[in-house]
N, C-alpha and C positions, 0 to 999 in steps of 0.2 A: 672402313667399309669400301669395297671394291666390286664394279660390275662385272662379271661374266657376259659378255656377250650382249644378248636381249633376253637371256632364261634365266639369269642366277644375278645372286648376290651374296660374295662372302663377309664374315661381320667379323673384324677384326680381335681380339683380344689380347694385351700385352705387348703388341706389334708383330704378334703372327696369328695367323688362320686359326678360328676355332670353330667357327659354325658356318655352314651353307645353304642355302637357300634356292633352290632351284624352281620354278615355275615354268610349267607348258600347258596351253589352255587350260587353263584355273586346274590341273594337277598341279598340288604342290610337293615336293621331296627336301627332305631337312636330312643332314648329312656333317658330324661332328670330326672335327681334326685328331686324330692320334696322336702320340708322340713323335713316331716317324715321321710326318707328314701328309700321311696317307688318310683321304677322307669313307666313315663307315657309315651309312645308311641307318637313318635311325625310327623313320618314321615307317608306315606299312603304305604298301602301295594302294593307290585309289586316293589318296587324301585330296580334298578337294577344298579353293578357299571357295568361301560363304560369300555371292555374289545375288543379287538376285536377277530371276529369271521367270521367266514365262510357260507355261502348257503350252502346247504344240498338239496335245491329240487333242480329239474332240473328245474321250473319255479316260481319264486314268487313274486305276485302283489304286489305291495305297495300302500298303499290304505292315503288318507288324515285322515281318523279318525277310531278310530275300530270298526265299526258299520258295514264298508265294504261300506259303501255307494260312491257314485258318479263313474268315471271311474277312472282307475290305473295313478298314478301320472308317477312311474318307474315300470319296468320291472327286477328282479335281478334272476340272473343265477347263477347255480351250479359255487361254487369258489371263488365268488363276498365277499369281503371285507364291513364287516358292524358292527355296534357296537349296543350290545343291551343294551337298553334306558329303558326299563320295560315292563311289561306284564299287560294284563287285559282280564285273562279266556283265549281263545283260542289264542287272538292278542298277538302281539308282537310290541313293538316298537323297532323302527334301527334307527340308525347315517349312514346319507349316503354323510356324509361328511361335509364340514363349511356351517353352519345353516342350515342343510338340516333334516328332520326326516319321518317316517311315518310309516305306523302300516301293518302287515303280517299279516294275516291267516296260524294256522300251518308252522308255521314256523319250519325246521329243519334246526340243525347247526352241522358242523364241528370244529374241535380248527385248522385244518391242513388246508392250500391254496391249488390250487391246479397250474401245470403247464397251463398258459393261453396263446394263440395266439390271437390275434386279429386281423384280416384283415381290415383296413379302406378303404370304400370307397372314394376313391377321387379324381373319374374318371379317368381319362388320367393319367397311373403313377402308382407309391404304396407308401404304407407307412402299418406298423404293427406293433404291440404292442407287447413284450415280457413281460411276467410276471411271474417270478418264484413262488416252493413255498413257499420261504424267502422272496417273497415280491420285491425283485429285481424287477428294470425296465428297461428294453432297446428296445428303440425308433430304426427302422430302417427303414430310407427313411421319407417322409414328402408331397410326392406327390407337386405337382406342386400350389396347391389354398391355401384356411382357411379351407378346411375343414376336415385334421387332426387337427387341432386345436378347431375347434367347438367340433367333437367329445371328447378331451381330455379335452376340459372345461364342458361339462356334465357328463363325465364320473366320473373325480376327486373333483366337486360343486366345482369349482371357484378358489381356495388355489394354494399352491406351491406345484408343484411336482417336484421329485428330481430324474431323471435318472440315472443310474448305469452307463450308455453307449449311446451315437447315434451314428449310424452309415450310413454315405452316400454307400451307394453300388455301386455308381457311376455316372458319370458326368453329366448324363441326366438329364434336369433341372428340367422336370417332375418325380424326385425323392427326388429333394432338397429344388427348389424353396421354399415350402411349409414351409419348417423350418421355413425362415422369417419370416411369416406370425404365428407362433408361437410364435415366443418374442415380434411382435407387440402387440399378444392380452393379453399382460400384461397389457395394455393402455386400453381396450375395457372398455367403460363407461357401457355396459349392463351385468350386474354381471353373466347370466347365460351363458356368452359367454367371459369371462374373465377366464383365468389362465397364470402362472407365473409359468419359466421354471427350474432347476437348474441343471449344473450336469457338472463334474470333467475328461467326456473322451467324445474326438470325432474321429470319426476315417473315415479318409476318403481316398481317392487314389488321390486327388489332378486336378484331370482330369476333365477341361469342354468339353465334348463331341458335343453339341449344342445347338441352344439359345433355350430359353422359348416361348410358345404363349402367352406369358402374359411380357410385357416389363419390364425389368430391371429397369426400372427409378421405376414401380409401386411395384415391387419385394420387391426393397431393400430402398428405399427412394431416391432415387438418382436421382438430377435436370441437 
């Protein structure tokens, strides 16, 4: 293996050139050796390595194909975590997580996160999202239903995410119940409302205050 420069790297095979590898701002170009000697271009242009990166506008549609056509699949916001997949003239394609993709108009990007709040709605209750800009997560509260959990399995496409922290703020069950129904939807057979929870700190004051409008048998599984 041998450096070109600061943009490539050719990878040897049998003690002559077989593959090249060229990089310029995360463009990558893959380029095979002939018998001559001569290197042919094999990859299409725009290929981009998967780095992540940041929103830059304050709105940007994500569209199914770069044409712009049909309505916006996602919505992403200044901040929003995405990886770019390659380019085509003005589009951009994103990774917006496991098998998820799709293409931007002008897209701008930041390398730096930024601090996120996120308010879930989940009627009767709370529950909000922390997100530093390390990437840090912490969950606090969970609201009473699934639907911190709906939102945090379209927010993250489906995978595991890994909390830094949860934290109960207190006994009311319309703050916690809701957790449950987060580990449940590791089980959810519809992938767009499936994820799977991880994380190393909970922190809570121990205290049930009062029951749930929602029974304890349906809560937690319990006959």
């Amino acid at each position: 293996m041998a450096l070109i420069g600061e943009l490539g790297v050719v990878l040897a095979g049998d003690g002559e050139p077989a593959l090249m590898l060229i990089v310029a701002e995360r463009e990558i170009s893959v380029w095979v050796c002939s018998s001559d000697g001569t290197f042919t271009q094999v990859s299409r242009p725009g290929w981009c390595l998967s780095v992540p990166s940041y929103v830059d506008n304050d709105l940007a549609a994500v569209r199914a194909a770069p044409n712009g056509g049909g309505a916006a699949t996602v919505v992403l916001y200044r901040g929003d975590e995405i990886d770019i997949l390659g380019r085509q003239g003005e589009w951009t394609q994103v990774g917006l997580g496991v098998g998820r993709s799709g293409w931007v108009r002008r897209l701008k990007v930041r390398s730096t996160g930024l601090l996120e709040l996120a308010f879930i709605d989940v009627g009767q209750g709370d529950a909000c999202l922390i997100t530093t800009p390390e990437r840090r997560k912490v969950l606090i509260d969970g609201g009473e239903n699934q639907l911190a959990a709906r939102y945090l399995a379209r927010r993250f496409g489906g995978g595991t995410v890994v909390f830094d922290a949860i934290v109960v703020t207190h006994g009311d069950a319309d703050h916690f119940s809701g957790l449950s129904r987060l580990v449940e939807a590791a089980n959810e057979p519809r992938p767009e409302k499936r994820i799977r929870i991880e994380t190393d700190r909970v922190f809570h004051n121990g205290l049930v205050k009062r029951p749930a409008s929602i029974l304890s048998s349906s809560a937690w599984g319990h006959r």
